[in-house]
N, C-alpha and C positions, 0 to 999 in steps of 0.2 A: 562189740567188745563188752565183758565186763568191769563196770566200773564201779570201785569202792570210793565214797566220799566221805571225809573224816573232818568233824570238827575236834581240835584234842582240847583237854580242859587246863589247867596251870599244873594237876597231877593226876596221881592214877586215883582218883576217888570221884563221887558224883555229888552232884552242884545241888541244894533245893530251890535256887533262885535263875535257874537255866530257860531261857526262851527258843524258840526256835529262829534258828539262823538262817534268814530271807538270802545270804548269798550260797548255801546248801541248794536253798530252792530255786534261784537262779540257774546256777550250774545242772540240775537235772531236768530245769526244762527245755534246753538248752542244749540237753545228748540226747537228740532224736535217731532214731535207729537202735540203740544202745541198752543194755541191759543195767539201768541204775540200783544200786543200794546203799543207803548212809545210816553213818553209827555214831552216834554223839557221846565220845569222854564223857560229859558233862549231866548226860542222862541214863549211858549204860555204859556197861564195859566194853571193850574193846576185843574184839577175837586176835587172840598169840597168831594166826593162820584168818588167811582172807581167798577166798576163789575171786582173783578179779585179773584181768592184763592191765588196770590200771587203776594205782589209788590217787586220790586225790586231795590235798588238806589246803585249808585256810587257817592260814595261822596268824596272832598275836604276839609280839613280844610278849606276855606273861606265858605264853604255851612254849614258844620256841623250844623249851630246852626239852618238854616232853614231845613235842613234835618231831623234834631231831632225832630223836628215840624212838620212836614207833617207827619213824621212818626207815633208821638204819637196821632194823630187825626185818623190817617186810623187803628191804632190796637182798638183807641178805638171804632169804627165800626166793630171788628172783624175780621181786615184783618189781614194775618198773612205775617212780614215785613223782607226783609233780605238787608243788605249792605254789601256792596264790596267797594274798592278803598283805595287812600294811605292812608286816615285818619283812616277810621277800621282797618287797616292791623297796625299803629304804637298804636292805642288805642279801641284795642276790647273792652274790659273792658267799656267803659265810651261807646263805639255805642249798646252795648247790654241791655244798658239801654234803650231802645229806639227800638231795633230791636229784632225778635223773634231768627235771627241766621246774624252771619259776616262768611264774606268769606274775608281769609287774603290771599295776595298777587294776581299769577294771578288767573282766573277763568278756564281759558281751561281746561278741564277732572274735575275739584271739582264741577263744576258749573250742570255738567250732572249726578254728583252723586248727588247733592243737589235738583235738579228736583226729582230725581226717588224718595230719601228719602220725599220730602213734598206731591207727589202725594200717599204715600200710608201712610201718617200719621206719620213717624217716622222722621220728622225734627231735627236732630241736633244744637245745641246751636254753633257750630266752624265746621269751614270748613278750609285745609290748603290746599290753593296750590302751585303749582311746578314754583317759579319762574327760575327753569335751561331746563324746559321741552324745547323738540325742536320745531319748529316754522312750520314744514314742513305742521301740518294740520291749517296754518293759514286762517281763512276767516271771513269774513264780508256781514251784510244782510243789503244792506244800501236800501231798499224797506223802511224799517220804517224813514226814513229820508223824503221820497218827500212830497212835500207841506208845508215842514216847510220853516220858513224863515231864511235861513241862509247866509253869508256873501259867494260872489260869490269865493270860492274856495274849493278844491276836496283835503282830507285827504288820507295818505295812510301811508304803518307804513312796513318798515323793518328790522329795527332791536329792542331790548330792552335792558336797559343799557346802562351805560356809562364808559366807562377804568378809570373817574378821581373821586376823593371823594373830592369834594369840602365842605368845611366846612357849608356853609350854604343853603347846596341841599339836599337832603331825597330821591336822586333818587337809590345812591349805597345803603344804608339802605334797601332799597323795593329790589331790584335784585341779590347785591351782586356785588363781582370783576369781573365773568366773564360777556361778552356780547354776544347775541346773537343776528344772522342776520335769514332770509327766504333765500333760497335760488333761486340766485336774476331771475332766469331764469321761476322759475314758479312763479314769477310775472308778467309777462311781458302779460298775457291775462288779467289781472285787470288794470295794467295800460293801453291797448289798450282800455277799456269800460269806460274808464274816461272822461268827456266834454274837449275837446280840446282848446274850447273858454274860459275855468277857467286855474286860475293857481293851481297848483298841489304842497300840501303841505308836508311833510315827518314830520310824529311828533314826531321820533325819537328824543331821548335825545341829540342824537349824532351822526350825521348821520355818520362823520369817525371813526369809531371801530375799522378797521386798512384800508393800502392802499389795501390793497388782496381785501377785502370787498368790497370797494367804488369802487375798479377799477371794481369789477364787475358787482355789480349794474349803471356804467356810460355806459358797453359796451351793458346794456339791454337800457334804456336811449335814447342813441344817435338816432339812426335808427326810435323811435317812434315820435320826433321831439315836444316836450310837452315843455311847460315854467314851471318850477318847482324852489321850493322854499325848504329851510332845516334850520335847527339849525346844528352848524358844531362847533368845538374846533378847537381855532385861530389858531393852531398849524398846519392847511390843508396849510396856504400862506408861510410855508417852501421851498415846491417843485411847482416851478414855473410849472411844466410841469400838475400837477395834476389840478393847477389852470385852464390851457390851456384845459384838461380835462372836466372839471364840464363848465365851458361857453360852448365847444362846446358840449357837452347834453344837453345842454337848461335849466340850472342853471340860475336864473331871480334874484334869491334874499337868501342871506347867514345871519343869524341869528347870531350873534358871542356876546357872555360875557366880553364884554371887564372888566365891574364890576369897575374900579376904577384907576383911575392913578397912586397913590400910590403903588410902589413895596412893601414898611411895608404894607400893608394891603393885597396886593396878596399874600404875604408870611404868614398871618394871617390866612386867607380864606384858605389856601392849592394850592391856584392858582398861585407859580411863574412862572410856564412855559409858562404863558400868553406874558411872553416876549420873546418867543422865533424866534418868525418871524420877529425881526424888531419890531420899532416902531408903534404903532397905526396908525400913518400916511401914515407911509406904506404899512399895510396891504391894509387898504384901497384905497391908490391911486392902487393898484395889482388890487383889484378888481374890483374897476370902472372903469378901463383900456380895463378889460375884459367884462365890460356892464355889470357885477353884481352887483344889490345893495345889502345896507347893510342894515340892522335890527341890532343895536348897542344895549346895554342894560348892563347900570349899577347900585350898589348900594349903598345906602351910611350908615353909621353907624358903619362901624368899626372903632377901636380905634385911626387910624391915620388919622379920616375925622373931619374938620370942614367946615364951610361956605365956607369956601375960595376954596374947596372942589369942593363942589356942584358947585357953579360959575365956575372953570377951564374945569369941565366934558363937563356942557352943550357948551361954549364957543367951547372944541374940539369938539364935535358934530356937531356943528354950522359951523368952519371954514371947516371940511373934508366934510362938505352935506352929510351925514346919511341921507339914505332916509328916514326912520323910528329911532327910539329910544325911550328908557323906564326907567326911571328915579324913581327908587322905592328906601324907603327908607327900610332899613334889616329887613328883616321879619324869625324871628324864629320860625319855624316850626316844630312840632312832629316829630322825627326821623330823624334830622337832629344833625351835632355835635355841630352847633351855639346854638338851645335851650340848650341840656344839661350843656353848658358851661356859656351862662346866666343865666339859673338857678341855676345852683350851684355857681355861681357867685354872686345870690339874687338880678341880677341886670334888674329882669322881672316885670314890671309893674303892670303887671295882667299874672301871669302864665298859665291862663285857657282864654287867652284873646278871643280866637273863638267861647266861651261860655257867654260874660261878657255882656250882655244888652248894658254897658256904653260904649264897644268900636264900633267904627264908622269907617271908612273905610278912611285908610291914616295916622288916629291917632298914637302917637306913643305908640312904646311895648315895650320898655327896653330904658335903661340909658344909653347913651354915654358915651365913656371916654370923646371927645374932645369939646363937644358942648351938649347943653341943649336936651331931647326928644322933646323940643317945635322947636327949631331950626330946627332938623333934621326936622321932621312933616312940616315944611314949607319951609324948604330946596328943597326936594324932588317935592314938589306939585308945587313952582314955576319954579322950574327946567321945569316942565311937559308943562308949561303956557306957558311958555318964546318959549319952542321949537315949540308948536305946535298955533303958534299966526300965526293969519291969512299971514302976510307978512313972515314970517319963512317960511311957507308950500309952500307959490305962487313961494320966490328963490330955493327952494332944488326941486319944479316938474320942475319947465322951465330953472333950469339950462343946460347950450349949453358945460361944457370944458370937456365933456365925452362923452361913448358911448353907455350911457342908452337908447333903443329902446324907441318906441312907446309905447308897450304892457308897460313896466315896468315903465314909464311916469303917462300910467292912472293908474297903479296899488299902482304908490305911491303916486297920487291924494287921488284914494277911501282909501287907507290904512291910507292915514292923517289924511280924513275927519268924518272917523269913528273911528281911535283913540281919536281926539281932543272931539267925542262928548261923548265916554265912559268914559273919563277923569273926565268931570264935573257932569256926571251923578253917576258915582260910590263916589266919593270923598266926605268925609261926612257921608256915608248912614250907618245905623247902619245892621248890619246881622241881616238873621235872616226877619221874614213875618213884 
């Protein structure tokens, strides 16, 4: 068969902050026999007409509604349409309106049974797969990636899941309590084929799953001498040693949820062990000590945020130089315990808001307790302004009272300059073509 694989973007425009999507390249290493081709929204446009007997999308609750659109244009040409990802996997029901068959959770092995079934005409309406399977035959066809234009860094993925159920994540929901890793040693020929000149991203929910884990994937790590970047649970700047650990592997940049200053509202979120390393401050001054930056990222809208909120967040951001930071206002999403709890609370705006014509990007989706959805909505978005103003970005790259390299200097240059432009380009736009 031919198959089209589509990532779709939030609209019909292209993203400068776009990376290549590791489950695109699952999926085409994965249709042996098969003539594959994928087109990324997010990096080019999309053909009105596609020559394939079968397309294929992963989709996002932010893409849903543009997804459901491209979708129903290629069925109505006769193509026959299947999706995957977190948003079918928590609302089959509403993607099958829209798609000839959903594949809920992961794809590994349903995805090969779903091939054989559409090539000989017996497509199934559901496909369930194994998010506990083991990782051992992990791989990736990142061939269909070249020539696209994407953001100068290299994806790669060890484990899935995360140990914590944060109230307003959807990731335990899609996985479940336990986590699993690759085992870190037959990675180590994918990471040797990586550009050396890129930094190296782990899109792990979590990259500490335990220290058994991380210590093993540092001891593959170290020896290949890579700048590498993760999303990590604050609770890694416990053990000073580990710290000492992940810098000398070449640990460039730590992603951490700080979410909120507020302990009533970590304790709301499910997150109070965010305090368990020390202060924010400290965490931080740990790891800039050690030449890693940080990627901070909080949110606002729980019951115990007002204004005054938002202003103290960005302000610690500002005084500790976060190389980066993300300033979103709560976003309740399918399969997370926040939606259920706003909605049954009746305190959701638009409960189908990824469907709503009228919602626009940044808009707010529920009712505060402590401050107006218009506050929040504005809150958030000047939070974003204030951080990434031309004179904020020139003091947090050329700051001197640390031990930020060179490599991580330009890397939180380009990461500024392309945050700061996604910012004003997303904010606004409504989903959706």
């Amino acid at each position: 068969m031919k198959i089209a694989l589509i990532r779709p973007n939030i609209g019909d425009y292209r993203s400068s902050d776009a990376m290549p999507p590791l489950a695109m390249g699952i999926l085409a290493a994965r249709s042996n026999g098969h003539d594959v081709s994928f087109y990324d929204d997010k990096a080019e446009p999309i053909p009105t007409t596609l020559d394939a007997d079968l397309i294929a999308m992963s989709v996002e609750t932010f893409t849903a509604r543009r997804a459901y659109q491209l979708a129903d244009d290629f069925r109505q040409q006769g193509k026959r349409v299947v999706m995957g990802g977190y948003h079918p996997t928590f609302l089959p029901d509403e993607a099958l309106q829209h798609a000839d068959a959903v594949v809920t959770g992961d794809a590994e092995g349903t995805w090969e049974t779903l091939l054989d079934d559409a090539a000989h005409g017996g497509l199934k309406r559901r496909y369930q797969g194994n998010n506990q399977a083991s990782l051992v035959d992990y791989r990736v066809d990142r061939s269909i990636f070249i020539g696209k234009k994407y953001a100068p860094v290299e994806l790669v993925q060890y484990g899935r899941g995360c140990r914590f159920a944060c109230d307003f994540c959807s990731i335990h929901s899609f996985y479940g309590p336990l986590t699993r890793v690759r085992p870190a040693i037959l990675m180590q020929s994918e990471l040797e084929q990586l550009n050396r000149n890129r930094l190296v991203f782990f899109v792990d929910d979590n990259l500490f799953s335990s220290k058994a884990d991380l210590d093993a994937l540092l001891c593959v790590l170290k020896p290949l001498k890579l700048k590498w970047s993760c999303q990590m649970s604050i609770d890694v700047a416990r053990d000073a040693k580990l710290l000492d650990k992940l810098a000398e592997a070449g640990c460039t940049y730590v992603l951490i949820g700080f979410e909120s200053l507020e302990p009533a509202n970590l304790k709301q979120m499910k997150k109070p062990w965010n305090k368990v390393s020390g202060s924010y401050q400290h965490v931080v001054r740990e790891l800039h000590r050690r030449g890693i930056g940080v990627y901070g990222t909080f949110v606002f809208g729980y019951d115990f945020d007002t204004p005054d909120t938002i202003k103290r967040s960005v302000e610690f951001a500002l005084e500790s130089k976060l190389e980066i930071a993300n300033f979103n206002p709560l976003t309740p999403t399918p399969g997370s315990g926040l939606y259920d709890r706003l909605r049954d609370e009746n305190r959701l705006l638009s409960p189908h808001w990824w469907l709503d014509p009228d919602y626009h990007y940044g808009a707010p989706i529920f009712i505060p307790r402590s401050m107006t959805p218009e506050q929040l909505a504005f809150g958030a978005f000047e939070a974003k302004k204030q951080f990434y103003a031309w004179s904020s970005i020139a003091r947090r790259v050329l700051r001197t009272d640390d031990r930020m390299p060179l490599f991580g200097m330009g890397m939180t240059a380009i990461a500024n300059l392309i945050s700061r432009r996604e910012i004003y380009k997303k904010q606004g736009r409504q989903l959706g073509a």
